[in-house]
N, C-alpha and C positions, 0 to 999 in steps of 0.2 A: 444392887438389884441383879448385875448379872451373873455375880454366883449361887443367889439363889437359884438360878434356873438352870443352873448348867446341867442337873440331873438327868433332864429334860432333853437336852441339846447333847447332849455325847455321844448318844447313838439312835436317835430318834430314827433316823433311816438310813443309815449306811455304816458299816463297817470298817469301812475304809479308813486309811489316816487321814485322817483333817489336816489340813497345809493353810496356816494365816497366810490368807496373799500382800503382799506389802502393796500399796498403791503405788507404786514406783515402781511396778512391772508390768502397770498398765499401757496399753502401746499409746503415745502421748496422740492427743484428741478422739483417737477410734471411737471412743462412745461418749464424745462431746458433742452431739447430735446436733447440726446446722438442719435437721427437718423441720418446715414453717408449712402449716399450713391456712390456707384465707377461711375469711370469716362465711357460714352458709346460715339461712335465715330458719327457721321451724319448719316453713313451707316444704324448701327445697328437702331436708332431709326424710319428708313423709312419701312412702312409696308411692309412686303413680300407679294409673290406671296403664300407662305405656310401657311404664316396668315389667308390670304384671301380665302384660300380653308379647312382650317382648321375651319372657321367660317361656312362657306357654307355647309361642311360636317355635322358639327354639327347642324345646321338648317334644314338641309333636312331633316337627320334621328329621331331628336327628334320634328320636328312640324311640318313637312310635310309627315310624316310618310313614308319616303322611304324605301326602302325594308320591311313592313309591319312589323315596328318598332312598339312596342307595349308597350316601357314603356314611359313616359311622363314627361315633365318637369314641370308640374301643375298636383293640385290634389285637389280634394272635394269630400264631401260626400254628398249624398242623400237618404234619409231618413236612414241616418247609414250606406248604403253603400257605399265605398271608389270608387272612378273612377279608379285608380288603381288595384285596384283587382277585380273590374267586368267590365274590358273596351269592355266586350262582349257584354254585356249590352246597347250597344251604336251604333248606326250604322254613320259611319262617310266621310264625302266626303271632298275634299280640293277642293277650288277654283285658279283659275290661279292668277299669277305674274301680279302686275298690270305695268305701265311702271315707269320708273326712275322718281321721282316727283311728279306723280299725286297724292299722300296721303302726303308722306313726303318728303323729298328734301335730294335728293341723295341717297332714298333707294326705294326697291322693295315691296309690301304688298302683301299678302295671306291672302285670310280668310279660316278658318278650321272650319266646323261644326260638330257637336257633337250631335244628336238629339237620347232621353234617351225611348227606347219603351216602359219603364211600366210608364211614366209619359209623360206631355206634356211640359218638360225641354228640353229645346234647349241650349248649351252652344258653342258661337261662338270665336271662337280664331283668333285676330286680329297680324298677325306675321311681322312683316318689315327685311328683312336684308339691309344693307349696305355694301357691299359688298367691296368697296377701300377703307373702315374704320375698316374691318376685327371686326364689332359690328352687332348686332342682337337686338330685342327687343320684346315682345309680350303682350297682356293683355288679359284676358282670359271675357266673357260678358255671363251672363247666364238669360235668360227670358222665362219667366212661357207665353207659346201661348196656352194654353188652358181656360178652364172656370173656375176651379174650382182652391183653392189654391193650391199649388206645396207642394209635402215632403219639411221638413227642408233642409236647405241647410246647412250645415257645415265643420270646418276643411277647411276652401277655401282658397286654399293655389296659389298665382299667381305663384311660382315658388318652386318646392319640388323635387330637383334635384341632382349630383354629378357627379364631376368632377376627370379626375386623375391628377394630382398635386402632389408630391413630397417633402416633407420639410418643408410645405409650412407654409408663414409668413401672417400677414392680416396686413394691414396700413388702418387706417380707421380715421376718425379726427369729432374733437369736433363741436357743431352748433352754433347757436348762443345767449348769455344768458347774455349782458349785463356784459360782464366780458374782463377782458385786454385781455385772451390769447381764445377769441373767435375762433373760425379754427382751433385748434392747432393740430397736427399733432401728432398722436401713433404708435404705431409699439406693437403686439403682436405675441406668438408663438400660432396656433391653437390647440388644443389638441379633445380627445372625449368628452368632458365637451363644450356643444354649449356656444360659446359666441354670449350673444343677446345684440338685440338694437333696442333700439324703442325710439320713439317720446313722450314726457313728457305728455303734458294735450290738444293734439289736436291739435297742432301748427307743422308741420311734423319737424322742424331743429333747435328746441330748446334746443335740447341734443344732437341729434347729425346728422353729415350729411349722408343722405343713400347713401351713395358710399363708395364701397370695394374694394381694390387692393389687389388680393390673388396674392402672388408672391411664386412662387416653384423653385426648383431645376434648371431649363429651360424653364420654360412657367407660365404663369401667366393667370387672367381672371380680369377683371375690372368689378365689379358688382353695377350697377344702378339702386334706387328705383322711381318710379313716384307714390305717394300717398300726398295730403295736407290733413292729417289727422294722424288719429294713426297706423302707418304702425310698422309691428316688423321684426326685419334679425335673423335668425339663423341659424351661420357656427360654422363650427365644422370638424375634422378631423376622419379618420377612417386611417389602413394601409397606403393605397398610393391615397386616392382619398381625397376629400373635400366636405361637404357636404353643401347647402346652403337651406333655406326653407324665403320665404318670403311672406305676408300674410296682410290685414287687421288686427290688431290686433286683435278685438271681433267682429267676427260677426256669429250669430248663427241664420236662420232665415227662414220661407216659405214665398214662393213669392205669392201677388194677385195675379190674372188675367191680361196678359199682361205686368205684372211688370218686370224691368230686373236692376241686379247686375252689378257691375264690380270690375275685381280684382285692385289690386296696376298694375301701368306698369313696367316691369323687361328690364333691359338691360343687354346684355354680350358683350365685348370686349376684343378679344382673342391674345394675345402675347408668340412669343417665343425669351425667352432672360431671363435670371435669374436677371437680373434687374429693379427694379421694375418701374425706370424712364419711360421705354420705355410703359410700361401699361397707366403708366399716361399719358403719353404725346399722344398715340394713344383714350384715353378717350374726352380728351382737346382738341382735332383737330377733331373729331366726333359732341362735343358740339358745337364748333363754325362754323363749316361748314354745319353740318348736323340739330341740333337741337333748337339753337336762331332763335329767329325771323328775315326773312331775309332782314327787313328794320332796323334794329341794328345796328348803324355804330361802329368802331371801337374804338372813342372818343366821349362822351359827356360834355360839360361843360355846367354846370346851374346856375345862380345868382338869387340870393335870392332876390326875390322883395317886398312879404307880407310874415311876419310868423304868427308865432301861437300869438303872444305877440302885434301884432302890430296893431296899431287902426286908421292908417293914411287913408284918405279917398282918392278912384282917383285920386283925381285932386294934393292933396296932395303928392301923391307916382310919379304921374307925374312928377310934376314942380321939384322934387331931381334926378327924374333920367334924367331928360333931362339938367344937369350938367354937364352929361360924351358926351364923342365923341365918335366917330369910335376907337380911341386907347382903349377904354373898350369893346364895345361893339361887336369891329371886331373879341373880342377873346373867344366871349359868344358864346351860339346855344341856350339857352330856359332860360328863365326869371321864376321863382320859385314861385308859390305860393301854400304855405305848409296851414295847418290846419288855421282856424279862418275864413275863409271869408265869411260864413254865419252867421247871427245873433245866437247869446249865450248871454248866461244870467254869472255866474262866471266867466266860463272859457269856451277854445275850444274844451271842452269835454262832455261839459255840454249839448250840443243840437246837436249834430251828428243825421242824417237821417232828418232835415229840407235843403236839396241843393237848395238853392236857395238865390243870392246873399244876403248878408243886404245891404240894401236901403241906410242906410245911410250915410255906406261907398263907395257902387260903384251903385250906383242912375241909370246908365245905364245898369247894368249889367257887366258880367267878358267877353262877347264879345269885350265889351271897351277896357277891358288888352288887350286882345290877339291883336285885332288892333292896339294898341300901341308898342306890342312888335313887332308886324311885322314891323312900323318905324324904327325900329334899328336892322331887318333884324336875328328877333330871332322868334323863337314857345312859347309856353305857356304850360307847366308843372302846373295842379290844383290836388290839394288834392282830396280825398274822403275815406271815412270808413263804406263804406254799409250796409257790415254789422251788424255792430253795430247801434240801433236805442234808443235814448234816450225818456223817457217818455213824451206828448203832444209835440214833433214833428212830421212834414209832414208826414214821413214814419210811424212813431206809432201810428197816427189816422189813415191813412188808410192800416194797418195791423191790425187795430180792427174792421176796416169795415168789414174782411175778413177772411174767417174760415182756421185756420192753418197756418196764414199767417205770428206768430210770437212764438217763444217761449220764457217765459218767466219763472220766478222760484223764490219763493216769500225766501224774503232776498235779493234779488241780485240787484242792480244799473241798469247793464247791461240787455240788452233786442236783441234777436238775432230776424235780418230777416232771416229765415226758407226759405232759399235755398234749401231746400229738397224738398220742394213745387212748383212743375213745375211752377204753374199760377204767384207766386210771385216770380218766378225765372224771367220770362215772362217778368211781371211789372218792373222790374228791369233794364232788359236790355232795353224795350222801352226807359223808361225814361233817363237815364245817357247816352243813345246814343245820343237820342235827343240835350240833355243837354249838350254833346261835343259838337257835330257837333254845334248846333244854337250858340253855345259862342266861336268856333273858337279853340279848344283845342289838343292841338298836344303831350303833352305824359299828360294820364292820371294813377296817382298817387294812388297806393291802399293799404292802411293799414289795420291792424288785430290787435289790443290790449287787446284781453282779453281769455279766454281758451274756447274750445266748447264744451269740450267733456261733460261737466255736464249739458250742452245746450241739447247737441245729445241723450245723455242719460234719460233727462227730457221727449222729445220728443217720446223716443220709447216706455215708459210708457204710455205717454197722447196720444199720437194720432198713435201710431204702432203694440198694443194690444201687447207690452211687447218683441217685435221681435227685437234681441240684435245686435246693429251697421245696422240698417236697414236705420235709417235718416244717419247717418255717412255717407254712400255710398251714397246714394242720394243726399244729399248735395256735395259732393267731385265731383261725374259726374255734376253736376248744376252749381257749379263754374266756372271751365270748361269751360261749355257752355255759362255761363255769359260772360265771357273775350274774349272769340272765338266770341261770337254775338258781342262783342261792337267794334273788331276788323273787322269782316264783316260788321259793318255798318257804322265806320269809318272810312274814306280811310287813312290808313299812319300810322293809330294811333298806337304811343309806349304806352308802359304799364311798369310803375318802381313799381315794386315788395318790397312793405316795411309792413312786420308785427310784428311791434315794433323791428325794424331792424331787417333784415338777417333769418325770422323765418319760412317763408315756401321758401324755396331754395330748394323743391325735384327735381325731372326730369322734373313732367309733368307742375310745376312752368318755371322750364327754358327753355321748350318749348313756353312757352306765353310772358315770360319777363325778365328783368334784373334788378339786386338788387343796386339802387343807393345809397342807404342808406341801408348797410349791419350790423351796431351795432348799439344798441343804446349804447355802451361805449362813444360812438363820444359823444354823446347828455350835455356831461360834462368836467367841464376843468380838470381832472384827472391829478395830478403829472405826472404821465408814458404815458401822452394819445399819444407821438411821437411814443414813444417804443412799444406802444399794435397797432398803426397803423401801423409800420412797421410787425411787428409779425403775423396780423391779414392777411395783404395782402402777407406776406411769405406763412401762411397755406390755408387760401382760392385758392390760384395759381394753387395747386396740381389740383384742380378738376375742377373749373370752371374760366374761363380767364374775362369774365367780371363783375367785381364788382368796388363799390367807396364810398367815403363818403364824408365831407368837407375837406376842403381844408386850410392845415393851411400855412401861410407864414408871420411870424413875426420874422423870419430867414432865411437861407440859409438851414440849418439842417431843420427845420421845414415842408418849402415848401419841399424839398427831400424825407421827413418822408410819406407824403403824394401826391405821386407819382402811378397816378393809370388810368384807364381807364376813369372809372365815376366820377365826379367831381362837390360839388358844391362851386362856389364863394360866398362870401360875398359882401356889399357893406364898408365893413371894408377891404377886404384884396385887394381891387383893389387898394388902394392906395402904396399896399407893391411892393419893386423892384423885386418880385421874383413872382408877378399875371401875370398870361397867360403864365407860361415857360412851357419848358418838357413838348410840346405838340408833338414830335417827337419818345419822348421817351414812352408817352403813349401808344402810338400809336403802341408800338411795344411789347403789352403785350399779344395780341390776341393768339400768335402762340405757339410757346414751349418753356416751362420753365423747370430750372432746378436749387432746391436750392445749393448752394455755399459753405454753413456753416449748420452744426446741427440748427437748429430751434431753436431761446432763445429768451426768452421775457424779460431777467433781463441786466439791464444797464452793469453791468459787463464782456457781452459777446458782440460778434462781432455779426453782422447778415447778411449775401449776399445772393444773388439770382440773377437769371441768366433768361433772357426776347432772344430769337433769333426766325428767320423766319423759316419755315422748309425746307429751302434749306439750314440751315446754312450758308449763304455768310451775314448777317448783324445780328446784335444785341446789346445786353449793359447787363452790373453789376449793381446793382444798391450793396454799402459796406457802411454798416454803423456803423463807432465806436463808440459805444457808451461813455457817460459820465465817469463810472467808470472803462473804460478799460484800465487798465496797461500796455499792451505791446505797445511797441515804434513803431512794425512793422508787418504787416501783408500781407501774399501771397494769391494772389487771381488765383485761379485756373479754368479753364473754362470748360465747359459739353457739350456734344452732338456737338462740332463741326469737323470739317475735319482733320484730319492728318496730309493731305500729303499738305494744303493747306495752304500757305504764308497768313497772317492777317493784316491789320494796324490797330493799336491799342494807341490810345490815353484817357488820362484821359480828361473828359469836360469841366474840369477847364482851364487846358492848350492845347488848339485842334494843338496848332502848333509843338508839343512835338511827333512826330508819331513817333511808333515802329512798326519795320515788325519782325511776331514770327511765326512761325510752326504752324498748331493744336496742334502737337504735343507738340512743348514747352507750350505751354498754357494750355496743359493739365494739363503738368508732373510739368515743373518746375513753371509756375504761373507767375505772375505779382506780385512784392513787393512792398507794401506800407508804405512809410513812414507815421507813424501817428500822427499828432499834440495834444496836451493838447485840454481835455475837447472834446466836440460834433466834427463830421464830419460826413458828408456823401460822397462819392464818386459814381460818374458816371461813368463808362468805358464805352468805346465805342470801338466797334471793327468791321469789317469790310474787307471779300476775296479781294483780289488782281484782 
């Protein structure tokens, strides 16, 4: 099975060389996860009315300045002075609430301005509350409206704040890097020694994800970063409060005329319960209601039609797939075609930024796919990597037509289109709009392979007069706006979020899209690849509910291994008895989770996890024993559900085997599994009276 798909997996998103990592260079236990968390009832996990005014209070006073609150949960200086300690300096008005929806979906907006009397610095505070998600959000926007340059701006901190908190523990988990235990889940104690985290080389999620769950005593705060760039977190502890500082990582800079900044975007989601579940799970239910895009369905399945490797022409890639019937097809939604379908010279990496079919594979053009996939009642999925522009390609002639319109940096392969650059932001979005729309393209596909920040860096040298993370920012808001235009000028159009898997996942990412291709781990047939898929969708769950990758089924254990929202098929696994299952169970990933077992990526331990709706009346386990696990028998104990409420509870195997159990039994005393020799996976299934 796994050579059939290797087509698929060779350069699905990354160029790079793929390195098999030996499990034997895993540093022995680091991602054997000793994290246990206690059992919490339905009750406790539904947001309060205390919640909800606890968020509200906290919003009012520190960004809408009620009772002429005067310290601030953002801070910057200008020319050396701190906003903070000359907020006199500033003469400030708040605008009203706008209605439920009109900016974001399900929350309220405020703007707060900030206009600086010895300069002509305006800095505008864009505020949302969400109010029955008991979450908050803000981004801070500063723009020089006079003529002449603006003082330095520095120290621009989008969030520079403290909380009281108690005790308090941080859970924060790993990004994504091409490694088995990608997401994986930590647990620290905070101390007054800030523990930082930032983003490796300009990719925001390739060390680690910005999302925190400070969990105290009785209350907690779920903290959310939106930056795709070099974003840094520093939390740290004092007596009884916590302190958080979140920020651009470098930027030190004065603004032209008319020019304007923006900070990272910060979220807060406010719990009270000393468990840290209920933070997550009030996070996860904010994300999917309030922050994905709201033509996102709940399940995607994709089959691979062209990959990176493949050289078959139209008529060629026709006349194979019109071999299947409705029984394939009825269980697809978008036909795949990943990297290669423009002409190149070695490889499909070799001429990125020429978009425009080869000729001599699809002579009509890729409107032809998508019309053909509409026969079998599916959309079309096509690649792209804009950014990146290879030498004498389409895009790198006419970025040499044009002043600033690339940057480049002598030694390097790599050539960046300069998104910083409004015009060639502009160009941009024209063209690949057009370019959906005239070819019929229903989720367009975006990758990232390679680092920016010595891009960005290059940049502020050659064309910024030395002004540190200035293209950074500009480029990051131009993104942005790139995805938001091609979305306003495509009607329906989804966006699968892939930079060299899983590497820009921040907030202001999963506001625009979803990660179908969340590792490139996938991209190889790894000894462990079940066990790092099952691990990977254990730890990603915590924070954000949709993600997926391929889809394996050369087993029972295999296909279960790879049980997930996002999905893509093969033309190898449709033939397997286990293509199109657990489309029921997918389907039931969106809402609250709750891991089962400590977190472990090594064959020796068990792994569970817990998918249910937030009314708790339906959900599933997904148990998986692994290979070298010794014990004969294991108890699966359930989370977040009722008490007082009767369940029937069947394994999937056998659905005519129903047992009726309490909450309460299913808390305390579990379901006992017998376990067979070698692999299994187990399904529960469970379900109120």
């Amino acid at each position: 099975m796994f050579k059939s798909i290797m087509s698929v997996f060779l350069a699905i998103s990354s160029f790079f060389s793929m390195v098999i990592m030996e499990i034997s260079r895993l540093p022995e236990n680091k991602y054997n996860s000793d994290i246990v968390f206690e059992s919490i009832s339905a009750d406790e996990t539904k947001i309060s009315n205390e919640e909800k005014q606890k968020c509200r209070d906290w919003f009012d006073k520190n960004l809408l300045f009620a009772d002429g609150c005067d310290e601030l949960p953002y801070d910057f200086s200008i020319g050396g002075k701190k906003l903070s300690k000359n907020i006199d300096d500033w003469n400030i008005s708040v605008g009203e609430e706008s209605d439920i929806g009109d900016i974001y979906t399900g929350g309220k907006t405020s703007f707060i301005n900030l206009r600086h009397e010895a300069s002509s610095l305006v800095a505008t505070v864009e505020a949302t509350i969400y109010e029955e998600n008991a979450t908050c959000e803000w981004t801070v926007y500063i723009k020089n409206e006079g003529e002449e340059n603006s003082p330095v701006i520095s120290n621009f901190y989008a969030a520079d704040t403290a909380f009281e908190i108690k005790k308090a523990k941080l859970y924060y988990s790993k990004g994504s890097k091409d490694e088995p235990y990608d997401f994986a889940l930590m647990k620290k104690n905070l101390t007054a020694v800030p523990s930082n985290f930032t983003s490796e080389d300009g990719r925001a999620t390739d060390t680690y994800l910005p999302y925190f769950n400070i969990s105290g005593k009785d209350s907690g705060i779920v903290l959310g970063v939106g930056w795709t760039g070099l974003w840094r977190t520093d939390i740290s502890k004092a007596v009884n409060e916590v302190k958080v500082r979140v920020k651009q990582e470098k930027f030190k800079a004065y603004l032209l005329p008319g020019e304007e900044v923006r900070s990272p975007l910060v979220s807060l989601s406010f719990y009270n319960n000393e468990n840290p579940l209920k933070g997550f799970n009030i996070f996860r239910s904010w994300i999917s209601n309030c922050v994905y895009p709201a033509n996102i369905p709940e399940t995607m399945t994709m089959l691979e039609f062209s990959g990176p490797m493949h050289t078959q022409t139209a008529e060629e890639l026709f006349a194979a797939a019109d071999g299947y019937g409705e029984e394939v097809y009825g269980k697809v939604d978008y036909f795949w075609m990943d990297a290669g379908w423009y002409k190149y010279n070695e490889g499909w990496h070799d001429s990125v930024g020429s978009w425009v079919a080869n000729p001599e594979r699809f002579p009509n053009g890729i409107g032809e796919v998508s019309d053909f996939a509409a026969t079998k009642g599916c959309g079309l999925v096509l690649w792209f990597e804009p950014e990146r522009v290879c030498k004498d390609s389409l895009f790198y002639i006419k970025g040499k037509e044009n002043d600033k319109w690339l940057i480049e940096i002598d030694g390097e392969d790599n050539i960046m289109w300069n998104l910083a650059n409004d015009n060639a932001t502009d160009y941009l979005i024209d063209y690949i709009s057009t370019f959906l729309k005239d070819n019929g393209v229903s989720i367009y596909r975006q990758d990232f392979n390679f680092s920016p920040d010595i891009f960005w860096n290059q940049a502020d040298k050659e064309y910024c007069d030395g002004r540190t993370g200035i293209t950074e920012n500009h480029y990051v808001s131009n993104l942005y706006r790139y995805l938001d235009g091609l979305c306003k000028n495509v009607d329906s159009l989804i966006i699968d979020n892939c930079a060299s898997g899983g590497r820009r996942l921040d907030l202001e990412m999963v506001r625009r899209s979803v990660p179908v291709w969340r590792s490139d781990y996938n991209c190889n047939p790894h000894e462990d690849i079940l066990e790092a898929t099952q691990f990977q969708t254990f730890g990603i769950s915590f924070w954000l509910p949709l993600s997926g990758t391929v889809t394996y089924s050369e087993s029972e254990y295999a296909a279960r291994s790879s049980i997930m929202p996002l999905t893509l098929e093969t033309f190898g696994t449709i033939h397997g008895e286990h293509y199109g299952a657990y489309i029921d169970q997918r389907s039931m990933m969106n809402e609250s989770y709750y891991p089962l077992s400590s977190g472990s990526y090594y064959s020796d331990r068990m792994l569970a996890m817990q998918y249910s709706d937030y009314s708790a009346q339906n959900g599933m386990a997904l148990v998986y024993k692994r290979a070298d696990v010794s014990e004969n028998e294991y108890t699966v104990k359930l989370n977040g559900i009722d008490p007082e409420t009767v369940y029937s509870v069947y394994d999937y195997d056998t659905p005519e085997n129903i047992f009726e159990m309490t909450g309460t039994q299913l808390m305390t005393n579990g379901i006992r599994l017998t376990l067979p020799e070698g692999e299994k996976a187990f399904i529960i299934m469970f379900s109120a009276k």
